[in-house]
C-alpha positions as CSV (number, residue, x, y, z in Angstrom):
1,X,-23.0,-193.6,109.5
2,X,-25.9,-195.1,107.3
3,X,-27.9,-194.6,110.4
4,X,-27.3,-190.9,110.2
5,X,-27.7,-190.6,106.9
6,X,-31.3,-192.4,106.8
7,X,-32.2,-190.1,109.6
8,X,-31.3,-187.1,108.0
9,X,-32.9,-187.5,104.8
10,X,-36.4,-187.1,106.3
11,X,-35.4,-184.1,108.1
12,X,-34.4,-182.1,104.9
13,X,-37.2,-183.7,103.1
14,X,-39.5,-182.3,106.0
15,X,-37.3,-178.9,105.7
16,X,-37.9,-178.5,102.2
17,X,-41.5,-179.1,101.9
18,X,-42.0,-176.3,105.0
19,X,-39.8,-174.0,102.8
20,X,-42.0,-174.7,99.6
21,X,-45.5,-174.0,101.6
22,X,-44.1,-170.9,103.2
23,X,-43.1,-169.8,99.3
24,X,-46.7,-170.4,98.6
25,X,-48.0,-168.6,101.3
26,X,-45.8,-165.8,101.2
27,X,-47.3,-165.6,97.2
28,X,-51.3,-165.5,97.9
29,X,-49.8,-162.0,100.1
30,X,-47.4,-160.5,98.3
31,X,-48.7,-158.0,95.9
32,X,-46.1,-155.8,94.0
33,X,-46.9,-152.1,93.9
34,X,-44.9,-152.1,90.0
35,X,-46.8,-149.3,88.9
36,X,-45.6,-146.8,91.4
37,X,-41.7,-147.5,91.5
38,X,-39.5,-144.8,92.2
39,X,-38.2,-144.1,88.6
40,X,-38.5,-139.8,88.6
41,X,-37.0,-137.4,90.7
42,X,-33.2,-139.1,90.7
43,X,-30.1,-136.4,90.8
44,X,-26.4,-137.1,91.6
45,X,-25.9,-136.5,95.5
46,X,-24.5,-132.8,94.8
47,X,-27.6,-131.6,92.7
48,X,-29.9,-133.1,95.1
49,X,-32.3,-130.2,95.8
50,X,-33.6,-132.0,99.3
51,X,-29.7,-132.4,101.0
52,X,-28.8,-129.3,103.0
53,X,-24.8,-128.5,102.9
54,X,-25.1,-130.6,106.1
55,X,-27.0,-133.7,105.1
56,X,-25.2,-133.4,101.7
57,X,-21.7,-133.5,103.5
58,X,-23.1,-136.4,105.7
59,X,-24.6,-138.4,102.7
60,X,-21.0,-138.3,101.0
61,X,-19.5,-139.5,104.0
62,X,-21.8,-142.3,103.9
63,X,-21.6,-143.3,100.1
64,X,-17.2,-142.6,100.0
65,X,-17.3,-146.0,103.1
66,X,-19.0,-147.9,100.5
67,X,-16.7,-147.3,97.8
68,X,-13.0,-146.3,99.6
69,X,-12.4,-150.8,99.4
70,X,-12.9,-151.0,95.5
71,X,-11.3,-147.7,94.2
72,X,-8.0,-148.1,96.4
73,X,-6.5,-146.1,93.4
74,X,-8.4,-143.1,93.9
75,X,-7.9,-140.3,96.7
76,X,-10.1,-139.4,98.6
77,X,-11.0,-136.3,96.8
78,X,-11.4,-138.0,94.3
79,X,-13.5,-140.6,95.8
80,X,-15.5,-137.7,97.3
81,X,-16.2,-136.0,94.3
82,X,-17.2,-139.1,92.3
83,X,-19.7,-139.7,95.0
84,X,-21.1,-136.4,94.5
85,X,-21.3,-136.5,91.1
86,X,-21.8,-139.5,89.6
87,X,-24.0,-141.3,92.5
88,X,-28.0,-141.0,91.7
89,X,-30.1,-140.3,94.9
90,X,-33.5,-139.8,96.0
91,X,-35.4,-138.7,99.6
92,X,-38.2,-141.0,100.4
93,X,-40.4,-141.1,103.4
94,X,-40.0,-145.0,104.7
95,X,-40.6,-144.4,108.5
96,X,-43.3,-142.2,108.0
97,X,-41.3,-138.8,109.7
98,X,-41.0,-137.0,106.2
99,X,-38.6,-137.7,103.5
100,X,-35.1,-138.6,105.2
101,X,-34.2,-141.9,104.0
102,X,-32.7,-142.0,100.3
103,X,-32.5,-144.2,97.9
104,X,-29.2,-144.5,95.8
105,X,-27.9,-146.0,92.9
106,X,-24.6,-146.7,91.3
107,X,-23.5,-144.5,87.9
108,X,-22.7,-146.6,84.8
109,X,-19.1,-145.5,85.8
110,X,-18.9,-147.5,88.6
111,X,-21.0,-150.7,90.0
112,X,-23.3,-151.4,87.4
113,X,-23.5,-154.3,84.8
114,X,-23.6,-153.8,81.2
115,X,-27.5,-155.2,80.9
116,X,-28.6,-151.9,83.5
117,X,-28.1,-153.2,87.3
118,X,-26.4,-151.3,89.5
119,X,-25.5,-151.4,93.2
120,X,-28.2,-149.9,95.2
121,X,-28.3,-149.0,98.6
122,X,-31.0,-147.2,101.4
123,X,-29.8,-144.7,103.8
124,X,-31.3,-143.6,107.1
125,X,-30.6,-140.6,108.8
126,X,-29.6,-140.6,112.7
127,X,-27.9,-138.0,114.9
128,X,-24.6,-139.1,113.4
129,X,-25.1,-139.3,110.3
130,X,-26.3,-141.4,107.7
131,X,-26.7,-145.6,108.4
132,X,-26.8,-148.2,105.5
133,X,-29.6,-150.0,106.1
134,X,-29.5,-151.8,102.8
135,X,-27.0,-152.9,100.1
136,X,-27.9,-155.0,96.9
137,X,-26.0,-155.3,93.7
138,X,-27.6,-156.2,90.4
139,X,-30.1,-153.7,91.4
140,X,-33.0,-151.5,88.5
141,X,-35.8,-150.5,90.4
142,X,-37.1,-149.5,93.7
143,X,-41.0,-150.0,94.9
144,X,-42.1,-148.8,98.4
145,X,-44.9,-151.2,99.5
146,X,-47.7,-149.8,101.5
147,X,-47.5,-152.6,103.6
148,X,-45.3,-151.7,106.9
149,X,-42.4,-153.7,109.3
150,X,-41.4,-152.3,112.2
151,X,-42.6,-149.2,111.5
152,X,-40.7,-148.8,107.8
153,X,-42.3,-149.5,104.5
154,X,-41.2,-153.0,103.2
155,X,-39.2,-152.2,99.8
156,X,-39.1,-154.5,96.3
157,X,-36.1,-154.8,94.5
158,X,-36.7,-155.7,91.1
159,X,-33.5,-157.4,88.7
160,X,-33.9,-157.4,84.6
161,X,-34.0,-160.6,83.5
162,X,-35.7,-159.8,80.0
163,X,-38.2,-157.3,78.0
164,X,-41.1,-159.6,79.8
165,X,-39.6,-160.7,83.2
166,X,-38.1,-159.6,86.3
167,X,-36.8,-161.3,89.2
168,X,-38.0,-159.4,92.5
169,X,-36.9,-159.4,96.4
170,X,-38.5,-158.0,99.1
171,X,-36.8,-156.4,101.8
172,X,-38.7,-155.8,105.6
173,X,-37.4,-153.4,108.4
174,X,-35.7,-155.6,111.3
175,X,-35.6,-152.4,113.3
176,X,-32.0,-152.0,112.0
177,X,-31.4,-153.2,109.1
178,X,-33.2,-154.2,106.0
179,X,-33.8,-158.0,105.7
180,X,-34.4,-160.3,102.6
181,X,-37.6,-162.2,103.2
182,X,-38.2,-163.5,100.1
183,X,-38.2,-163.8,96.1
184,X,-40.1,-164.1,93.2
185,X,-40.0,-163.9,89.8
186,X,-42.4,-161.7,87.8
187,X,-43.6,-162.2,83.8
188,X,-45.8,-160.2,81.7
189,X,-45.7,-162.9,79.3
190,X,-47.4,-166.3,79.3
191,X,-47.4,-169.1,76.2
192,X,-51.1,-169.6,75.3
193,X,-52.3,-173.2,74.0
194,X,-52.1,-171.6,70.4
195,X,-48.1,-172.3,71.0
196,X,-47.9,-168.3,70.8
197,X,-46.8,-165.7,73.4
198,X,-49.2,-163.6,74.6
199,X,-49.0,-160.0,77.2
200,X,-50.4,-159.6,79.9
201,X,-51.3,-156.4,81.6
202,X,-50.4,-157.4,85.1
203,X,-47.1,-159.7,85.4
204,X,-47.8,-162.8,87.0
205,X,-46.0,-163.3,90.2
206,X,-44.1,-166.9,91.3
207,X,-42.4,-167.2,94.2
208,X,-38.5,-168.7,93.6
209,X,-35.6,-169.6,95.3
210,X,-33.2,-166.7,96.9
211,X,-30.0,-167.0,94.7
212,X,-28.3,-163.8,95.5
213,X,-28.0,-161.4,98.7
């Protein structure tokens, strides 16, 4: 049993340390696209000006699966016309074939913290429908990176932490689903030698352990 133990150490010793130089590397090539996040051109799933009746109908279909388990008190009109109402959506061109993926975000109603955060998800369209392709909770902001996976832009979700930082995840295209590949954390704030804080105009990026999904 000591054997195994001795012989194990190493190994996650080994494991960590690849982890931590993958981190690094993954940091000298990320670069965060923060200044052209999708924060304009939100409206609740029955406003939406790009759904036809179709899509709309679809869309709803889509968004009501995600909630039916955690409204069990609610029927399914009901569900439906929460959905409709009080879900924020947006079209965005990912796999380059026009604006048919969309962005959504929880209402403060329903699935979002009292600091902001909501639930987010990202929709493709198919011939049946509309397929989740990505679920986060504790969710502000959405960036579209112009880098591409698999032929889909790789996303950033970005998480308040304060006025000054942010933690951020970066999501890449599997081909059916979108994975996390890693995290980081993001400051526009740094303590000079003075002892004081000082901005800065482009957050500093750190990469950081995954802690949430």
């Amino acid at each position: 049993m000591a054997s195994s133990r001795r012989i194990s150490l190493p190994i996650i010793l080994i494991c960590f340390c690849e982890l931590l130089c993958s981190a690094q590397s993954a940091s000298t090539r990320f670069r965060w696209n923060w200044r052209k996040d999708e924060t304009d051109d939100w409206q609740s799933v029955s406003k939406s000006k790009t759904l036809s009746p179709k899509d709309r109908a679809a869309l709803i279909d889509a968004l009501v699966a995600q909630f039916r388990p955690s409204v069990s008190k609610m029927s399914d009109q009901e569900v439906r016309e929460f959905v409709a109402t009080q879900i924020r959506v947006k079209a965005v061109d990912l796999g380059g074939h026009g604006p048919t993926e969309y962005l959504a975000l929880s209402s403060d109603h329903e699935g979002c913290s009292p600091t902001g955060n909501c639930e987010a998800w990202v929709f493709k369209q198919t011939k049946d429908g509309y397929s989740k392709i990505l679920h986060r909770t504790a969710t502000q902001t959405f960036t579209i990176q112009p880098t591409i996976t698999n032929g889909f832009h790789d996303l950033v979700l970005m998480q308040h932490g304060s006025a000054t930082d942010a933690g951020l995840t970066l999501y890449r295209f599997d081909g059916a689903k979108c994975r996390r590949l890693a995290c980081y954390d993001a400051n526009w704030e740094y303590l000079g030698k003075d002892g004081e804080y000082h901005s800065l105009k482009e957050p500093r990026i750190t990469p950081t352990i995954c802690s949430f999904r």
